[in-house]
C-alpha positions, 0 to 999 in steps of 0.5 A: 509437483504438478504444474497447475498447482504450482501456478495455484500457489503462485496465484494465491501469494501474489493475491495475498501481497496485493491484499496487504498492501491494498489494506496498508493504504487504506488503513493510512489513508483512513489515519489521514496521511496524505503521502504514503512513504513521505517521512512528514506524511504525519505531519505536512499541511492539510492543504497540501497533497504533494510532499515533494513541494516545500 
């Protein structure tokens, strides 16, 4: 396989990771989640933004 190709395929995974995962976050920051990951991201007070205080 020619080299350059092989960065091209590479490049090209590595965009479409980052494209997922940015459109994740914006699709549940749009949902209203403040902490992405937190299990009571759905849940915790609209006041707080930091999931890790209780």
């Amino acid at each position: 396989m020619n080299p350059v190709l092989a960065n091209i395929i590479i490049i090209l995974i590595l965009v479409i990771a980052l494209s997922a995962a940015c459109f994740y976050i914006y699709k549940e920051k749009k949902n209203g989640r403040h902490c992405i990951g937190c299990p009571m991201s759905g849940s915790c007070p609209k006041k707080r933004t930091d999931c890790s205080k209780k």
